[in-house]
N, C-alpha and C positions, 0 to 999 in steps of 0.2 A: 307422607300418608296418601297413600291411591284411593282414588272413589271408585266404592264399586256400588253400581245403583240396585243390583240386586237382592244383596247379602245380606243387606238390613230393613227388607219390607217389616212394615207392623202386620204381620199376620198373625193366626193363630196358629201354630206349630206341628200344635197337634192332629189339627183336621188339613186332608188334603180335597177335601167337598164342597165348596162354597165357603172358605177360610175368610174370604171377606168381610169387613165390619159392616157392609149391606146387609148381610142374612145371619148377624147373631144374634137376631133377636127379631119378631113380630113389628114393634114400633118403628126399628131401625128401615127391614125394609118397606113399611108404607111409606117411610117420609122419601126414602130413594125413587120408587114410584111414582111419586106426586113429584120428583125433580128427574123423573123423563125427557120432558120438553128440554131443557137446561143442558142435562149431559151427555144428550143425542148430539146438540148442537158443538159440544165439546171434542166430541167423539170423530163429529163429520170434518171438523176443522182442523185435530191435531193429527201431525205426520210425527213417525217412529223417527229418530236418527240411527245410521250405519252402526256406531259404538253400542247402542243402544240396544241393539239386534245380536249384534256377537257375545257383548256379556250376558245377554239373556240365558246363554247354556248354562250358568249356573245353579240356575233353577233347577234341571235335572238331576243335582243332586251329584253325580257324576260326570264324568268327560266320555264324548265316541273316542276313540284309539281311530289315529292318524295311519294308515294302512296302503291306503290305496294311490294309483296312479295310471297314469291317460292309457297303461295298457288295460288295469280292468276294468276305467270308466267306460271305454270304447268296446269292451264285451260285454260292460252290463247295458251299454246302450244299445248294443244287436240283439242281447237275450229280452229285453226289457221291448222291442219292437217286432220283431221278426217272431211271429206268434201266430195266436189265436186270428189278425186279422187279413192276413195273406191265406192263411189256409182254409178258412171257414166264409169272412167274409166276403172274396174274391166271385165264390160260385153263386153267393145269394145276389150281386149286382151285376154278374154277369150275365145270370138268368132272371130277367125279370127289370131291368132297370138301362143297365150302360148297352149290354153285347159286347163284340170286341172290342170300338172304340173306350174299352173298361181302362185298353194302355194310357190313353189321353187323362182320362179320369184319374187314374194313377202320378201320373204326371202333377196335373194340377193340383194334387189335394199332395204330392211331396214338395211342390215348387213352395204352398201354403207354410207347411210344417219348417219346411228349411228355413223361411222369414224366420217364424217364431223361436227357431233355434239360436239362430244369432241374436234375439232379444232376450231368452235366456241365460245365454252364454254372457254376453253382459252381467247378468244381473247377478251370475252366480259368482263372477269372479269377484266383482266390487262388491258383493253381501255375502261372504262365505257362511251359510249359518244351513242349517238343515230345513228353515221356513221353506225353502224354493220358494213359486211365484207368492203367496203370502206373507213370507217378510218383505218381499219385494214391492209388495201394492201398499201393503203398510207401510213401506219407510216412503215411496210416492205418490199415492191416492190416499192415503190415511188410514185409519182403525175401520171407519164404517164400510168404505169400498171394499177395503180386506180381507172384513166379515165375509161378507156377499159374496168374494168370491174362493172364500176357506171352504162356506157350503158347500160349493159347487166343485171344488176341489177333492171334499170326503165324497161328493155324489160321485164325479168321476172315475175316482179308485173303488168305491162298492160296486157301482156298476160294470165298469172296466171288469174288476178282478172276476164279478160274477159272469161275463159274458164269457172271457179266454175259459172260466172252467165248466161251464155247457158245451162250449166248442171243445173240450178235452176228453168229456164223454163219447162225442159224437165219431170221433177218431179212433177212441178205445173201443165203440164196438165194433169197427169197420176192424182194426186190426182179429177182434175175435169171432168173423163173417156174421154179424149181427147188425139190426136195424138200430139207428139212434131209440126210438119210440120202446122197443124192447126191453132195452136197459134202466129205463124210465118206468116209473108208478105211474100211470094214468088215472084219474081222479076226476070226480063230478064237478069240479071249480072252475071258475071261467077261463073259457079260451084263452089260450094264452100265459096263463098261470096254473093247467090245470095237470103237466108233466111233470111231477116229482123229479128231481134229480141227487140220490143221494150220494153219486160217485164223487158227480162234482163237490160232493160237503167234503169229503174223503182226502181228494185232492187237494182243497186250499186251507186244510189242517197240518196235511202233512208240511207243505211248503212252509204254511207259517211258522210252525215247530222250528223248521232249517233257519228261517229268515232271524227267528229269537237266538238261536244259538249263536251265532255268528257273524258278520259282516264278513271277515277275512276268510270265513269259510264258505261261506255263499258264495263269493267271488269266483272262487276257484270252482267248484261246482257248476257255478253259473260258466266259464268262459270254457272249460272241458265238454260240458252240454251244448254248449252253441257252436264250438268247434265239427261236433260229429255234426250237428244240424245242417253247418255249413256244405257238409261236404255232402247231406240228401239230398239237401236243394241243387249242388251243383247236379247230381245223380238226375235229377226232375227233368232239370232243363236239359242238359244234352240228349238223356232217353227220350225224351216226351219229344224234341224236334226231331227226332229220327223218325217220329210218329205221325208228323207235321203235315195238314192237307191244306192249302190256300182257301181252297171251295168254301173251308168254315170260316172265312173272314168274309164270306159275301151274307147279307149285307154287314156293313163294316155301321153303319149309324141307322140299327132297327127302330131305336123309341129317337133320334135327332139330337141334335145340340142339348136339349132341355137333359135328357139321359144323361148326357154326360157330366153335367153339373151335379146332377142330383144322384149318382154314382158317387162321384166326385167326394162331398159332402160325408157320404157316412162311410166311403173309403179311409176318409180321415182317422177314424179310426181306427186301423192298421197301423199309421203312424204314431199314435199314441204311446208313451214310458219313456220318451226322452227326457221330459221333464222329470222322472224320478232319477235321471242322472244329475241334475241340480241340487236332488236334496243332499246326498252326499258331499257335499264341501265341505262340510263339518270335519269330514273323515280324511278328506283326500291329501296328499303331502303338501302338495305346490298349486293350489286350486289355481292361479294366473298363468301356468302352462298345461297342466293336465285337461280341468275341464274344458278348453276352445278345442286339443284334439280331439278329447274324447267325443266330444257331441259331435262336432262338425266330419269328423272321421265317421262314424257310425253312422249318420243322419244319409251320407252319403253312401256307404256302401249298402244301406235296406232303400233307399231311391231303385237303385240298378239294379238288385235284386228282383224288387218288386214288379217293373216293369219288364224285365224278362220272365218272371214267373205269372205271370197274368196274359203274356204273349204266346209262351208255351200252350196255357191252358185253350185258348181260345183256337189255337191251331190244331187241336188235338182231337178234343169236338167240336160239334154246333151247339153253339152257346144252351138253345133251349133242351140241349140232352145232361147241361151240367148239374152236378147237384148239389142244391144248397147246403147239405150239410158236412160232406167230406169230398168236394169236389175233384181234390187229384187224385185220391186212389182208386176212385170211381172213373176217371176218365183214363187210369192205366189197364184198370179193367174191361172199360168200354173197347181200347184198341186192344185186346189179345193178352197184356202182358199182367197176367192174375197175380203172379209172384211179387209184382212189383210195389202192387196196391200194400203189402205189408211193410215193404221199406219206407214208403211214401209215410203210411200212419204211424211207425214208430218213431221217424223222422217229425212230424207233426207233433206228435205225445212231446216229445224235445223239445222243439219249437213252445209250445205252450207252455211245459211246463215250466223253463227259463223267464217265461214271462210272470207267469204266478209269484217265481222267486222272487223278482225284479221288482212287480209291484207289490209283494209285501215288504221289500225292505224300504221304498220309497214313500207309499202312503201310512207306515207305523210316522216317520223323519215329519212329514206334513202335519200330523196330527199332534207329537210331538212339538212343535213349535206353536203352532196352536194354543196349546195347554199351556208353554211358557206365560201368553202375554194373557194368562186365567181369562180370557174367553170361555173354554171350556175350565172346568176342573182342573188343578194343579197337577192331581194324580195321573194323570197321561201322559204328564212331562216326563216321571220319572226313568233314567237311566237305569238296567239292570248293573250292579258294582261287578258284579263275578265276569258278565257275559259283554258288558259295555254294549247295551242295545236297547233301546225303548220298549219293551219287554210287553210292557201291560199296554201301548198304544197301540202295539203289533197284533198280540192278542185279541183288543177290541175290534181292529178295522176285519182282520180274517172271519170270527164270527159274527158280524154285521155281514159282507159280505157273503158267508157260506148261507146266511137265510136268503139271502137275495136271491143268488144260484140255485138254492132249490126249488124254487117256484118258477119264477119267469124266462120267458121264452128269449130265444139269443135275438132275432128282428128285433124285438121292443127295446133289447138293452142295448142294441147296436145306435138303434138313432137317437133313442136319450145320452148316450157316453156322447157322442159326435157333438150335441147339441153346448153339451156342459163346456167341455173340452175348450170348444171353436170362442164361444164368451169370456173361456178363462187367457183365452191368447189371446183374443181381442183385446183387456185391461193389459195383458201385460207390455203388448206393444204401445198402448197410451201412455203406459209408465215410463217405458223410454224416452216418448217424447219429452214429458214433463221432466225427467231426469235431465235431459240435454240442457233443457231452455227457460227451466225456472228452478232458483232456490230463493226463498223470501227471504229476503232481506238484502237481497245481490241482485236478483234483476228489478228492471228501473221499473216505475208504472207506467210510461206510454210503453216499451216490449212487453211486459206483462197484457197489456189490453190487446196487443197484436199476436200473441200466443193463443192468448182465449179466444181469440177470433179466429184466428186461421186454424185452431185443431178445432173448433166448432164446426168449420167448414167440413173437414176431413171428415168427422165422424157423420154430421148430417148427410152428407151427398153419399158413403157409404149407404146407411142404412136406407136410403131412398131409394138406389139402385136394387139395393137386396130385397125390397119390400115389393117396386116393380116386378122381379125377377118373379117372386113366388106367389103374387095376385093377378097377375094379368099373361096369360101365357102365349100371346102376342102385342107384339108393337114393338117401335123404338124409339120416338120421339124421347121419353123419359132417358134412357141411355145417352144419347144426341146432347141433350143439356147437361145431365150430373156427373158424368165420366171427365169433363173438360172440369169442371167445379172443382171437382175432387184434384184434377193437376195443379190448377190453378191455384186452389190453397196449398198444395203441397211448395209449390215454387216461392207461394209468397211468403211461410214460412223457414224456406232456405234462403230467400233473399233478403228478407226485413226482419229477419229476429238473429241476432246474434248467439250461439251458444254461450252458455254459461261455466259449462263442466267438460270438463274432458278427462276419459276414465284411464287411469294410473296405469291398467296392465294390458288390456286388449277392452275393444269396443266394437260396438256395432257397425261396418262401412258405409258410407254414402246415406248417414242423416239426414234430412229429415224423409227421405226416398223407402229407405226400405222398412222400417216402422210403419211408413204413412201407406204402404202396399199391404202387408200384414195386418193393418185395420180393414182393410178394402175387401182384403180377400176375406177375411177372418167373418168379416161381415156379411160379403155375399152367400160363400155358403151356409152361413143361419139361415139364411132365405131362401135356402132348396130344400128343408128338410120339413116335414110333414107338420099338421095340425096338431096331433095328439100329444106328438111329443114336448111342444110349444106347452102346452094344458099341461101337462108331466111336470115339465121345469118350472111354470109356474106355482104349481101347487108345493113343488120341494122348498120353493124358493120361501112361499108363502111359511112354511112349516118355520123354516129357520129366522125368518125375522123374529115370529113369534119368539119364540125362544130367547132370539138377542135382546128382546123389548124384557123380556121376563127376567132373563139372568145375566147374560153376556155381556152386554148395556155397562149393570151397576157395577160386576165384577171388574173389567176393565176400566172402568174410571175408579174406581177405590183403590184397584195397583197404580194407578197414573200418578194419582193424588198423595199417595206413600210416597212413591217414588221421590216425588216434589218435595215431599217434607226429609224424605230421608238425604236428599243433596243438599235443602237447607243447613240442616244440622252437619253435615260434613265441611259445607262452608264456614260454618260457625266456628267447628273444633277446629278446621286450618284455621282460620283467623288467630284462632287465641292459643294456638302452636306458635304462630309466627311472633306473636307478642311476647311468648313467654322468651324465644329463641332471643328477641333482641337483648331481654334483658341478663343474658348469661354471657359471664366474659368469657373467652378464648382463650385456654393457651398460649402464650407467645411463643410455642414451637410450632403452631400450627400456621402460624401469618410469616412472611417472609420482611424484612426489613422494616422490623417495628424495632422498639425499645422497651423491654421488659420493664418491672416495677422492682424496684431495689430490693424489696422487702423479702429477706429471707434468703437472699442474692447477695454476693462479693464479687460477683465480675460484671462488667460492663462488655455487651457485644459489640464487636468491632468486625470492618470489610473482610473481607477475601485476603486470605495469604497474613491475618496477624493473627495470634493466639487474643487471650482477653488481658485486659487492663484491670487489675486487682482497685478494689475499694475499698476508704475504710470501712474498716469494721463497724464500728461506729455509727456509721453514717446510714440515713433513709433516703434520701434525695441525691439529685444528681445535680450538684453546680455548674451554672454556665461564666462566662464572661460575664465585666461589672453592668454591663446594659442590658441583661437578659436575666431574668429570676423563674422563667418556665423553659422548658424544649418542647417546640411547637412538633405538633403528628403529623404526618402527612392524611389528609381525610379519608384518602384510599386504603389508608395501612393503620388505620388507627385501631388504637386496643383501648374500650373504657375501661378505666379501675374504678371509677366513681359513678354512678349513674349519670349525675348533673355537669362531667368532666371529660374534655376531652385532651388536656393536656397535665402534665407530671408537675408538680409544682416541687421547687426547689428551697432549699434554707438559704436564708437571707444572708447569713453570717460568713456565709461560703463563697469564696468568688473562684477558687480555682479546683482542681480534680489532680491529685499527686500522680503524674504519670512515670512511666520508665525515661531513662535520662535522653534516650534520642528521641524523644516525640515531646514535641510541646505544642500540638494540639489533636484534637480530637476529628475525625474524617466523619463528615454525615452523614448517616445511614443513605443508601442507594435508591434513588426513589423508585 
């Protein structure tokens, strides 16, 4: 009998809303309420397990259909990046922000991403489930870190998705010689919110429509679409350096170092949708070889991309002639070549809209898992049967996101996505570490104390340097001291803490190194990115605790609590399986070298190479010699016939057994 922890929750059946025994009823949830304090502290404490995480798809009611492999993970990882933030974002920080040093910018905020790739790629191969980083914090930071950063994960797919589809209008009217502003309703609402966009609504319906239908059809779509993309961008680059004036690289560092950081920071955003190639393991054939190429293959060939297309651009004009909303087909305009500006924007339209696909199919998988562990609603969980796709999670995150899109401006959405993002790969690098160097119960308490010590180190002396970086826009004294901090606990936790785990298919290289880099970095640039958006993320943040305090909270501790009771009683019914098993005798055809019970039998089993020895008829027992009145069982081969018996008991009156005339004695069974 297999336990399966999910099959048999005590839910209600019928409701997929708040199914919980917390909310059927008024009394139920006051009393949950008033044990807040209690099951927060439950919540903060308990970690998911790996098994725990993969049966969870049960829930959905349905299986995703195994499809995929590192060739379409590796397209959906170029469609999924190679978007909205090289074409739209590239021109808003190169005017106004980085200038050309926007390549170095480029650089560091891929050098960033690539960390977080290999901490991904981990986590997706040893937790194949469609959570991505949220079953991942949850199986290592627990339920409540999880939460915090499930939020900030639907924040980044609304926001995300609404920014790539502002930047897709803005592309479409350059292809139809029109102003972004034109296409757009202008309206009396505040700056910033006050450009209607109902193209964009338009666009990320359509996508999501494709993203429901399909997976195995998306793919294909998605990797045929990125293929032609591939080949405008290469069209950009060779054209656009034929265009190429050195003069616009003078000055090469207009706003300084500080620019390039804070370039840097919301460039990150360009790299963004590699993690929706994580959620996909659910799907993928061979997630232990697929996903490490697909991401690292991908992650790799939008780096070199990126940084040739951002070199082009900068060579082509001077920075302050670029423009923030359609920047290269305006700077193929700028040099002479009019024609060109429409391959540029259809190539772009591609570009984007690959991404739309991309992150609809990745943020429905997130939210989706989500729903499994009834944090939210059961009902998100569900599986379409016909289409094999989270149908109704899909549908929810697209119209969330199409309200977003139609109100606010791409800048705002730019540095809140950067902001969410850079926090959610800061957890999930911590998770690695924690993965490496502590499972309770296996490490000792003096490494336990020297892990909380030295990633305390790690994380503090980040955040000091980052907090320097975007309060005081001179000095280095502070640099001088926490940069060496920061090595210093990195070294001491590779020297004095031993790992604990080592991952079965592929892992992260040079632990505690490149984890303890991906905090660092992850963390600096949070601290180049603006005031407002800090106030933004806090108030979302604000929104969802609420929520979790309200419902989240009790839901998940009432599944926990089932759970608990329902492997109770599984343990129970094995137990009294096993008890019943003892008490049923066996066949003696099924045991090798025992001695059947006479009863109902005239032959007696004999070795290898003799037929049997006839009995009488007569007879129930089997007679031994005058000093033996039982035949002892061997304990390993024994068959009970009696409950209270482990041996055949013989008649008294009998001392011999009538054999054939050449055998006068009996051979012992074979032990």
């Amino acid at each position: 009998m297999d336990y399966n922890p999910i099959a048999g929750l005590n839910m209600r059946k019928e409701s997929l809303w708040l199914p919980e025994e917390s909310f059927q009823s008024f009394p139920n949830y006051r009393r949950s309420l008033f044990a807040t304090p209690q099951r927060l502290r439950n919540r903060i404490l308990s970690r998911a397990n790996v098994q725990e995480e993969v049966e969870m798809k049960a829930r959905s009611k349905a299986g995703m259909k195994r499809t995929l492999n590192w060739w379409d993970l590796m397209w959906f990882g170029l469609g999924a990046v190679i978007g909205a933030g090289i074409f739209v974002i590239t021109g808003q920080e190169a005017n106004g922000t980085g200038g050309p040093a926007i390549i170095i910018s480029y650089g560091l905020a891929g050098a960033s991403a690539m960390l977080s790739v290999f901490c991904y790629t981990e986590f997706a191969v040893e937790i194949p489930v469609a959570g991505g980083s949220f079953a991942y914090l949850r199986v290592e930071l627990g339920d409540f870190i999880a939460f915090i950063g499930a939020g900030n994960i639907v924040l980044e797919y609304m926001v995300g998705g609404a920014a790539v589809a502002r930047g897709w209008t803005s592309y479409f009217a350059t292809l139809i010689n029109k102003e972004p502003s034109q296409v757009r309703i202008l309206t009396n609402l505040q700056t910033g919110y006050n450009q209607l966009d109902p193209i964009a609504v338009g666009i990320l319906l359509a996508t999501g429509a494709i993203a429901i239908w399909s997976t195995q059809g998306t793919s294909y779509l998605n990797w045929i679409a990125t293929l032609v993309n591939m080949f405008i961008i290469a069209f950009i680059i060779i054209a656009g350096l034929a265009h190429a004036k050195a003069e616009n690289y003078k000055p090469f560092l207009p706003y300084g170092v500080r620019g390039i950081f804070s370039a840097a920071s919301v460039l990150f955003f360009s790299y963004l949708g590699f993690d929706a190639v994580s959620t996909m393991a659910e799907e993928t054939k061979n997630p232990g070889r697929d996903i490490p190429i697909g991401l690292l293959g991908s992650m790799t060939i939008c780096m070199v991309v990126y940084v040739l297309m951002a070199l082009t651009l900068c060579l082509m004009v001077p920075t302050s002639e670029i423009s923030k909303d359609a920047a290269f087909s305006t700077a193929f305009q700028t040099v002479g070549m009019n024609w060109a500006k429409y391959v540029v924007a259809l190539g772009a339209l591609k570009g984007i809209t690959t991404v739309l696909l991309v992150s609809a199919v990745g943020q429905a998988r997130y939210l989706t898992h989500i729903a499994r562990t009834h944090l939210i609603p059961p009902w998100f969980a569900l599986v379409n049967k016909r289409t094999q796709t989270p149908a109704n999670a899909t549908a929810t995150m697209v119209l969330a996101t199409a309200i977003i899109a139609f109100f606010t401006e791409l800048d705002i959405l730019g540095n809140l996505l950067s902001l969410s993002s850079l926090f959610i790969f800061f957890l999930v690098a911590v998770g690695i570490l924690v993965r490496r160097y502590y499972i309770p119960g296996v490490t000792t308490r003096k490494n336990g104390i020297l892990f909380v010590t030295f990633l305390s180190i790690i994380i503090s002396s980040s955040i000091v340097i980052a907090a320097y970086w975007g309060l005081s826009a001179k000095g280095w004294i502070l640099y001088a001291v926490f940069v060496p901090v920061w090595f210093l606990g990195t070294l001491g936790l590779a020297v004095c803490v031993p790992q604990v785990r080592t991952p079965m298919v592929w892992g992260v290289p040079l632990v505690p190194w490149v984890p303890s880099l991906s905090v660092a970095l992850n963390m600096f640039l949070l601290g180049t990115l603006d005031k407002l958006s800090f106030i933004r993320f806090g108030i979302w943040t604000a929104v969802i605790l609420v929520y979790y305090f309200l419902f989240g909270l009790h839901a998940s501790y009432d599944t926990a609590i089932n759970q608990k009771r329902e492997f109770a009683q599984y343990k129970l019914e094995e137990a009294e399986e096993e008890g019943q098993n003892l008490k049923t005798v066996k066949p003696a055809t099924q045991l090798m070298n025992t001695i059947p019970t006479p009863q109902g039998m005239n032959t007696i089993p004999t070795p290898q190479g003799m037929n049997t020895i006839p009995a009488p008829q007569e007879m129930n027992t089997i007679p031994l010699p005058q000093e033996m009145n039982s035949i002892p069982v061997p304990q390993e081969n024994t068959v009970p016939v009696l409950q209270e018996m482990t041996t055949i008991p013989l008649a008294q009156e009998v001392d011999t057994i009538p054999v054939a005339q050449e055998l006068n004695t009996i051979p012992s069974p074979r032990p």
